[in-house]
N, C-alpha and C positions, 0 to 999 in steps of 0.2 A: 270782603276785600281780599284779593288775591296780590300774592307777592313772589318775589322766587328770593330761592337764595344759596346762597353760593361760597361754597367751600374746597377755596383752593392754597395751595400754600408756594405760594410765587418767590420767596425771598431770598437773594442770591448772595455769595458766600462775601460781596465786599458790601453788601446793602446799598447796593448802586440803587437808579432809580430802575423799575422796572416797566414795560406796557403790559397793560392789561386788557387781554379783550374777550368781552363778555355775552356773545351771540343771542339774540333774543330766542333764537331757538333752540338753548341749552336751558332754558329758565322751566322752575318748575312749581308750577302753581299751588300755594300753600296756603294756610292759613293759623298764623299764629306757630309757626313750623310744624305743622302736620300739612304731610300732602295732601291734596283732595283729590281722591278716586273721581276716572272719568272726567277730569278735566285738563285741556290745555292751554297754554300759555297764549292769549292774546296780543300781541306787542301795538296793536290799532287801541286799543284801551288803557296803556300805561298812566296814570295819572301821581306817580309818585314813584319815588325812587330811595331808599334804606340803606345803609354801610352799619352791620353790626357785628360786632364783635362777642360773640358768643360760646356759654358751655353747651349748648346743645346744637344739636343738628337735624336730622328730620326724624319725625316720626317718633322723638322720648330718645334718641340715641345721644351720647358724647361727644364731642368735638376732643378729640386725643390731642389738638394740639392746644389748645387751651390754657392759659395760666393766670392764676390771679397777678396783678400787679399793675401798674402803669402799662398806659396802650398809647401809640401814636400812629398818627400815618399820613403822610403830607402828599395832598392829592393835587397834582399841579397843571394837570389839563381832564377835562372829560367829554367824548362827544359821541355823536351817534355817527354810526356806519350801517 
């Protein structure tokens, strides 16, 4: 199973609502967060879609922004372009 994932930090200084747009061809083919060499992102094959919240990032690295605690995130439209 191939997933992409994605680490951006969007959040603006009154925590308005923000848009987010996620390019299929910025995604980058993983597994389990390691990349996998030699492969790209198919977006004719998506059959699932993940929002996770995480201390890791690719490949055993950190997510710096990270913190333990309560997590929220009200997701109030999603579509494809």
């Amino acid at each position: 199973i191939l997933s992409g994932l994605l680490n951006k930090n969007n959040k603006n200084a009154d925590n308005d609502m923000t848009a987010i747009q996620l390019p299929f061809s910025e995604q980058v083919p993983t597994i389990f967060a390691r990349t996998v060499p030699d492969q790209t992102f198919d977006s004719k094959n998506v059959v699932g879609f993940q929002l996770v919240y995480s201390k890791f990032e690719y490949d055993d690295a950190l997510n710096d922004k990270f913190a333990l605690g309560d997590f929220s995130l009200q997701l109030t439209e999603m579509s494809v372009y």
